[in-house]
C-alpha positions as CSV (number, residue, x, y, z in Angstrom):
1,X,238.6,255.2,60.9
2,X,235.8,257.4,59.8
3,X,233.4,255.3,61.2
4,X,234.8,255.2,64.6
5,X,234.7,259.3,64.3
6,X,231.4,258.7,63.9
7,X,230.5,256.3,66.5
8,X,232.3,258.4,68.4
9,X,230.3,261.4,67.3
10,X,227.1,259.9,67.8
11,X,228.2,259.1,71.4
12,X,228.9,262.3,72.2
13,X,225.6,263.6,70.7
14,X,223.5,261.1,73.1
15,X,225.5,262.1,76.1
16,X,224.9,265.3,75.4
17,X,221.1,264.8,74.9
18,X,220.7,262.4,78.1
19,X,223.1,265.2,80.1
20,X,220.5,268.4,78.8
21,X,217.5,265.8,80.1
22,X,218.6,265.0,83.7
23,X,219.2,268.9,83.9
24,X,215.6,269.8,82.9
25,X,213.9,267.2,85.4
26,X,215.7,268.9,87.5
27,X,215.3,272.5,87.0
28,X,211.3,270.8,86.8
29,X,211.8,269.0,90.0
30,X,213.2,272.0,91.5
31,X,210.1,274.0,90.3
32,X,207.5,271.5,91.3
33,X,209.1,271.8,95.4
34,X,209.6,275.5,95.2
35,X,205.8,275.9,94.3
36,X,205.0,273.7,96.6
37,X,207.3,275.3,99.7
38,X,205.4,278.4,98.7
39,X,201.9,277.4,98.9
40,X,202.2,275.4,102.1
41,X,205.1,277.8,104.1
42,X,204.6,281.5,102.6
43,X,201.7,282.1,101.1
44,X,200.8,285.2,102.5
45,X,197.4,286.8,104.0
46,X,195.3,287.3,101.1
47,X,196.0,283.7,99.6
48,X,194.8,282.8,103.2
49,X,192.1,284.3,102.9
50,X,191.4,283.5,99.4
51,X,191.6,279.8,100.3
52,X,189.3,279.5,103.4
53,X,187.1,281.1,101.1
54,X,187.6,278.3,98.7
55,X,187.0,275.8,100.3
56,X,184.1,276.6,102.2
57,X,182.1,278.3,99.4
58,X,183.2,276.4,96.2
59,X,184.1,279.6,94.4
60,X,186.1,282.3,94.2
61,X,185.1,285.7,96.3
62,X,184.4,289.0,95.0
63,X,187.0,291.5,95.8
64,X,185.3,293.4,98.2
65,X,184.5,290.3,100.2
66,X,189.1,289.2,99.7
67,X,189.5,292.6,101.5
68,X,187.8,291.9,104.1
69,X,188.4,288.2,104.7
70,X,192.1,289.8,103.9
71,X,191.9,291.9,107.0
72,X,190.4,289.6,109.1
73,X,193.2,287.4,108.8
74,X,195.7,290.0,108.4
75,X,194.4,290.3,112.7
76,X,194.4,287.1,113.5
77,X,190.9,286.4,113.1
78,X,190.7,283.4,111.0
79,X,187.7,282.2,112.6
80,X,186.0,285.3,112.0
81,X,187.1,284.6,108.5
82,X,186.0,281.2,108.0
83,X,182.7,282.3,109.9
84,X,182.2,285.0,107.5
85,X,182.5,282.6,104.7
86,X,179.7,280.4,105.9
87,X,177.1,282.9,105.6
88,X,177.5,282.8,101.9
89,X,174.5,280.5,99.5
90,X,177.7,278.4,98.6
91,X,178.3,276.7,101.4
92,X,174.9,275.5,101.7
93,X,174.0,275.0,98.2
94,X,177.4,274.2,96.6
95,X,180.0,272.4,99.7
96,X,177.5,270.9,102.6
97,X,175.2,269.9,99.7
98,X,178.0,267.7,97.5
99,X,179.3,266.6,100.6
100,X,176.3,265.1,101.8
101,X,174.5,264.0,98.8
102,X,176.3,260.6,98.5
103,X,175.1,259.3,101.9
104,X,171.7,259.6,100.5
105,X,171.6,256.7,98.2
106,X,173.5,253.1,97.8
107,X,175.8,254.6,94.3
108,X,177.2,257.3,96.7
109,X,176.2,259.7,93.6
110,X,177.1,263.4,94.2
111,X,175.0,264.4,91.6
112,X,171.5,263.4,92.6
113,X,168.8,265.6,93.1
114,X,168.6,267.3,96.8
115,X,165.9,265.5,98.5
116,X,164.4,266.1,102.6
117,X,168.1,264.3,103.7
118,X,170.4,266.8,102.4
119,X,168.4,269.7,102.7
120,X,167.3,268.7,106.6
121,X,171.5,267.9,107.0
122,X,171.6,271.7,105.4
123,X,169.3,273.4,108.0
124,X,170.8,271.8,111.0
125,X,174.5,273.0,109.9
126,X,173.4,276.5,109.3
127,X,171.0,276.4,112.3
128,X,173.7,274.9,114.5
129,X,171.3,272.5,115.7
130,X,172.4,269.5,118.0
131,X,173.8,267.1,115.3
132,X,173.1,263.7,117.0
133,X,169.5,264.3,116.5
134,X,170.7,263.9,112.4
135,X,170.0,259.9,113.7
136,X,166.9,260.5,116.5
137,X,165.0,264.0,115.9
138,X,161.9,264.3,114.6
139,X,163.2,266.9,112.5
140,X,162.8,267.7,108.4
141,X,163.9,271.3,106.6
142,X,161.4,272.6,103.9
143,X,161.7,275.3,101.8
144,X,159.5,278.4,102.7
145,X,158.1,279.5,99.6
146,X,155.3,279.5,97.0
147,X,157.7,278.8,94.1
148,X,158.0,275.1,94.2
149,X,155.5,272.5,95.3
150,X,154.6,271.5,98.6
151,X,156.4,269.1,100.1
152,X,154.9,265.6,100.0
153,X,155.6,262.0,101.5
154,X,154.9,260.3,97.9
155,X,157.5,261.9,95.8
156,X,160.5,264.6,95.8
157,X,158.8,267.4,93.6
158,X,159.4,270.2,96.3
159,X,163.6,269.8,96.7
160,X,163.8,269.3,93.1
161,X,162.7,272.0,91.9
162,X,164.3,274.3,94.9
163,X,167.7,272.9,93.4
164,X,166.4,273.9,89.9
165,X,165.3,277.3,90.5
166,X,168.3,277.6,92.3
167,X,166.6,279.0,95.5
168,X,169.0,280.1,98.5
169,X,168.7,277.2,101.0
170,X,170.2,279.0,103.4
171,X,167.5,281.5,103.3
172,X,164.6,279.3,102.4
173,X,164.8,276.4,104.5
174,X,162.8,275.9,107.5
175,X,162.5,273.6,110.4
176,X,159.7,271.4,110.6
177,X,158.7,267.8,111.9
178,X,158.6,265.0,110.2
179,X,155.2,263.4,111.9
180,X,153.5,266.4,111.0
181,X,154.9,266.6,107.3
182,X,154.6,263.1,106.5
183,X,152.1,262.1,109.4
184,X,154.1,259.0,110.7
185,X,154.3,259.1,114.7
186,X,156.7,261.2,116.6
187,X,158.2,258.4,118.0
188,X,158.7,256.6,115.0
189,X,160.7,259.6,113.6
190,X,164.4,258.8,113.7
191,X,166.1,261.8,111.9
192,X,168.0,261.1,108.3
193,X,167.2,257.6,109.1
194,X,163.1,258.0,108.4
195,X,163.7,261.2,105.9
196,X,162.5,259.9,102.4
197,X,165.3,260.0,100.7
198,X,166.9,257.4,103.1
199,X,163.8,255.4,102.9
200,X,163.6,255.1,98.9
201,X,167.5,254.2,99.9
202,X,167.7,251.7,102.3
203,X,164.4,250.5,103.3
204,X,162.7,249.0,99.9
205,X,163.1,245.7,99.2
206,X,165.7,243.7,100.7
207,X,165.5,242.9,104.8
208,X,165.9,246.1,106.0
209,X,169.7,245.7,106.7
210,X,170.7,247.9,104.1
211,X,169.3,251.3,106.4
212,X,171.7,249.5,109.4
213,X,174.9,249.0,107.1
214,X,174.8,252.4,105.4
215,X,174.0,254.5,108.5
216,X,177.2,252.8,110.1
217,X,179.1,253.6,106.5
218,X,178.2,257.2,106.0
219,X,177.8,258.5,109.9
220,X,180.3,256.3,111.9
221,X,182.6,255.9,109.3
222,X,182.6,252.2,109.4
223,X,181.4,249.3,107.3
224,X,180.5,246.1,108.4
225,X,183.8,244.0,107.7
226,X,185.8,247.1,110.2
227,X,183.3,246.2,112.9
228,X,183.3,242.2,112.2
229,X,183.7,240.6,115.3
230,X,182.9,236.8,115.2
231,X,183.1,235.9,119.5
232,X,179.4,237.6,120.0
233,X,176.4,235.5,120.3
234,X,174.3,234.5,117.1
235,X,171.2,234.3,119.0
236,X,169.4,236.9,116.9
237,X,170.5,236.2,113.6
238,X,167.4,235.7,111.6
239,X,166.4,232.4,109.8
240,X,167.3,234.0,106.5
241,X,170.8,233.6,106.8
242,X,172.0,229.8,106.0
243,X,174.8,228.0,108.4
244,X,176.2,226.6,106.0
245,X,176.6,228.6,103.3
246,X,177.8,226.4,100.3
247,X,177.8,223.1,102.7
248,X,180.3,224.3,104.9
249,X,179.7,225.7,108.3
250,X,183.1,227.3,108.8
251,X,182.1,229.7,106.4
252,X,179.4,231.0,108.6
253,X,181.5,230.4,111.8
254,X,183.9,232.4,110.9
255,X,182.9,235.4,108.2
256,X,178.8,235.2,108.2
257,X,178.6,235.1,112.0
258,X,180.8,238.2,112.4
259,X,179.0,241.0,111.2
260,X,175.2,239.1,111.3
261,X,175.5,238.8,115.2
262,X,175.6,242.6,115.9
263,X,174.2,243.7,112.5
264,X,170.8,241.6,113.4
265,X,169.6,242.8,116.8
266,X,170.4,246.5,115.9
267,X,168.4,246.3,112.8
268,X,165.7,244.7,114.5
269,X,165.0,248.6,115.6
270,X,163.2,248.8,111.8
271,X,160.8,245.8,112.0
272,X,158.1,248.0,111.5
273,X,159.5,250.1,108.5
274,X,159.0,249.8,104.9
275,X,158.7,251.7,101.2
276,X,155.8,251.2,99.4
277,X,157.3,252.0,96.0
278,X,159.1,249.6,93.1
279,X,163.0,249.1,93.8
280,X,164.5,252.1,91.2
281,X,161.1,254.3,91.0
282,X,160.8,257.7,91.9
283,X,157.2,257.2,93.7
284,X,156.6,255.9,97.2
285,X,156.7,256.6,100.4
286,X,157.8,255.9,103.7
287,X,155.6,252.8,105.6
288,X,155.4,252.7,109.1
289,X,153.2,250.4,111.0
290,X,153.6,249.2,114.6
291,X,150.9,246.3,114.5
292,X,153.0,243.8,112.7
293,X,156.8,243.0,111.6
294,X,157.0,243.9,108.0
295,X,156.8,240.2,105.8
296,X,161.0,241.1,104.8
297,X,161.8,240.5,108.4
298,X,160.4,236.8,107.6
299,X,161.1,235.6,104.3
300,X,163.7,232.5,103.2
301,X,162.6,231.1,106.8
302,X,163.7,227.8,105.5
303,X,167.2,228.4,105.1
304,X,168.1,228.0,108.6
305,X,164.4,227.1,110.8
306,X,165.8,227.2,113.9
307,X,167.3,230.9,113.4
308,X,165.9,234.2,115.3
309,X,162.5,235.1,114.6
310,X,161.5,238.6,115.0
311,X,158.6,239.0,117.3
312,X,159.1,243.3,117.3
313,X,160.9,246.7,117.1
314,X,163.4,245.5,119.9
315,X,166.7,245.9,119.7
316,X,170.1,245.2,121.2
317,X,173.8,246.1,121.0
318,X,176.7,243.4,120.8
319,X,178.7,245.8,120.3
320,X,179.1,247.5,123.8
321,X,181.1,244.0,124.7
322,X,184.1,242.7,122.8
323,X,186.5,244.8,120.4
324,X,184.2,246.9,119.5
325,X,183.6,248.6,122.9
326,X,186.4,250.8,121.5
327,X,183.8,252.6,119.4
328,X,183.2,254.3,122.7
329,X,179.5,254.1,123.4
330,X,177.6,256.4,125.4
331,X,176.0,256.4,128.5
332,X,172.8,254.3,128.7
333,X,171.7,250.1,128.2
334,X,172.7,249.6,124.9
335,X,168.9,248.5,124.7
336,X,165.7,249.5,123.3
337,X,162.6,250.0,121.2
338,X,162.5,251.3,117.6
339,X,165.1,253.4,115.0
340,X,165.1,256.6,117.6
341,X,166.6,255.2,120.6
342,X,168.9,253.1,118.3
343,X,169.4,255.9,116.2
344,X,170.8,258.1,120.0
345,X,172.5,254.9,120.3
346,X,174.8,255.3,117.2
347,X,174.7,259.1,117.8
348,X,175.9,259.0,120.9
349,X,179.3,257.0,120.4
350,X,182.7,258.6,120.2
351,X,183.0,257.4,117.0
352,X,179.9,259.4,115.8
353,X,181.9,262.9,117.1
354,X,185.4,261.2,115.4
355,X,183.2,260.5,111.8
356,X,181.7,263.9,112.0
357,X,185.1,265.1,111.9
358,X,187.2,263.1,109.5
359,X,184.5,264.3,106.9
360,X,184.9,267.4,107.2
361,X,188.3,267.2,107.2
362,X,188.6,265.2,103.8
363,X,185.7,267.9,102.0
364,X,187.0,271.0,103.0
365,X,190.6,270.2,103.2
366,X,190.4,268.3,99.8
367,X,192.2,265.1,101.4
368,X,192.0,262.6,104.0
369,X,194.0,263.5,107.1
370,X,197.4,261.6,106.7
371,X,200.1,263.1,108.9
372,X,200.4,263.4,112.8
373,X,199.1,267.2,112.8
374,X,196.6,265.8,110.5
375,X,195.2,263.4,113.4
376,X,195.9,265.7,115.9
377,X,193.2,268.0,114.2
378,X,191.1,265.7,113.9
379,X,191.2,265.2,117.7
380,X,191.3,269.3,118.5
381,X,188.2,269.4,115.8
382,X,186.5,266.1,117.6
383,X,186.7,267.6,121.1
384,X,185.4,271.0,120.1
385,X,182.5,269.6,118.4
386,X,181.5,267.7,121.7
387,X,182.1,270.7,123.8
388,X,179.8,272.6,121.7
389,X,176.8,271.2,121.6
390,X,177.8,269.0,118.4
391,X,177.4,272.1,115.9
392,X,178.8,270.8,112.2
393,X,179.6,274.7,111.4
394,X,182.3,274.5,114.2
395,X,184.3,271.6,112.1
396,X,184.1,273.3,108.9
397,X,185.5,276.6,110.6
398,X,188.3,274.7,112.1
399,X,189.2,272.7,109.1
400,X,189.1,276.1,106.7
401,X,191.3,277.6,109.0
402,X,193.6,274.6,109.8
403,X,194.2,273.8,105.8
404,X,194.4,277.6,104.9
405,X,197.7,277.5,103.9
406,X,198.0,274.1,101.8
């Protein structure tokens, strides 16, 4: 008898412990979606303000600079707002900086010293400068002052030490060409795509495919296998790439073929580029030389003989036929000579002004769009930037504003 008390007992006990359990998850749930029904439907004008602050600057703002922002909003002006906030060294040293960073080598590693490809990505923002030329321009940002070394072609002494003294890009840096700066010729310039940074990148070693597949990655928002289309000709895929890959020719037919048939005659715009340093060294610099295709366009000819061989700088888009016409490509032949008209190519694209976008999107907003407002800002943000002479500052404004109440 006594022990069915206490069975009994004990029953009660864990009913009691499993009933005061469900009750705290759900005073906890309860918390969690109050919290979060207050941060997303009522915060009020200065957490507004506080926020597009945030996110644009990557710190906190003084309380003189909340009041203001606070009033600004308070009238409507969240624009002005967000405006406001880009004038501050933050948003060039701290958000445009991490956000770009990663497109500047293969590891996609934020934390790598600025180099002439942030810092020229940096000036255009803050200069509102045309962004396709990021792909085409014969454009490179220095930093105006006697305090660090000059900039140089061999090595990245000068944005090194401007990110270790800590020096204001947004008032430092200046616009200046790259064929005067590192004496390659105007028309070889091809923005980001001929900075040193992307060279040391993309261009050493290999076949020169790498500058092609990471251009697509980090400015179209697309990687190879997303484009793969395997009903265009394989005409210009080079000799280096067997047809049989492991003896069996379906392989090629129907993976290899797919991304190597557009891939090939758009990276034939780099035959004459090179690096002239070791794969993982810190010296070298960009090689440009129109006389001859560089010896990596050539190599493993005996893999398949009868594939392309490059004869030049020529270059041709697949692309414009097939699925991926939906990439919407600009006006123009889908032809040409050399990484600047290939680079106004890419830049030129829908999917370009759509990339730009969905970036900023995901680094100011702290996520990647997911819901239908989400796209539809996207759009709104798209379409502004194309209206506007493709200024970046215009999609950070409208994505502070647009995610100041999350």
């Amino acid at each position: 008898m006594n022990r069915n008390k206490q069975d009994c007992a004990q029953q009660y006990d864990n009913n009691l412990d499993r009933y005061k359990v469900k009750r705290n998850l759900t005073v906890i749930v309860g918390c969690v979606l109050l919290s979060a029904l207050a941060s997303h439907s009522f915060a009020n004008e200065r957490d507004e303000a506080k926020r597009i602050y945030d996110r644009l600057v990557g710190s906190p703002p003084s309380v003189d600079m909340l009041n203001t922002l606070e009033s600004l909003v308070n009238g409507g002006q969240y624009r002005d707002a967000a405006i406001l906030a880009t004038q501050e060294d933050g948003f060039y040293n701290v958000t445009i900086k991490n956000m770009v960073t990663p497109w500047t080598n293969e590891d996609g590693d934020a934390f790598a010293p600025l180099n002439d490809y942030t810092a020229t990505v940096i000036g255009m923002v803050r200069d509102e400068v045309d962004f396709r030329q990021v792909l085409s321009g014969d454009i490179l940002y220095v930093g105006d002052t006697n305090a660090v070394p000059s900039p140089s072609p061999s090595n990245n002494n000068h944005y090194a030490e401007l990110e270790a003294q800590n020096i204001s890009l947004r008032d430092t840096l200046i616009q200046t060409a790259q064929s005067t700066t590192y004496g390659i010729p105007s028309d070889a310039t091809a923005g980001i795509m001929t900075s040193r940074a992307a060279a040391k990148a993309f261009f050493v070693a290999g076949t020169n495919r790498a500058m092609f597949r990471f251009t697509l990655m980090n400015h179209l928002c697309r990687d190879l296998e997303q484009v793969k289309d395997i009903t265009r000709p394989s005409d210009r895929i080079r000799q280096d790439v067997s047809r049989s890959p492991g003896g069996d020719s379906r392989i090629f037919l129907n993976s290899c073929i797919g991304c190597h048939s557009g891939m090939d005659p758009m990276a034939q715009a780099f035959a004459y580029y090179d690096w002239s340093g070791a794969e993982g060294a810190d010296d070298g610099a960009l090689i440009y030389d129109a006389s001859a295709v560089q010896e990596k366009y050539l190599i493993n000819s005996n893999n398949f003989p009868h594939g392309f061989i490059t004869p030049d700088d020529s270059w041709d888009n697949y692309w414009r036929s097939g699925p991926n016409a939906n990439l919407g490509w600009g006006a123009g032949s889908g032809s040409g000579n050399g990484a600047k008209t290939m680079g106004q190519e890419l830049a030129n694209s829908d999917v370009f002004a759509t990339c730009q976008a969905q970036k900023v999107f995901k680094a100011v907003c702290l996520r990647a769009p997911h819901s239908g407002a989400d796209i539809s800002q996207i759009s709104a943000m798209t379409n502004t930037f194309k209206g506007n002479g493709y200024h970046m500052r215009d999609l950070f404004v409208d994505a502070a504003v647009y995610c100041r109440a999350e």
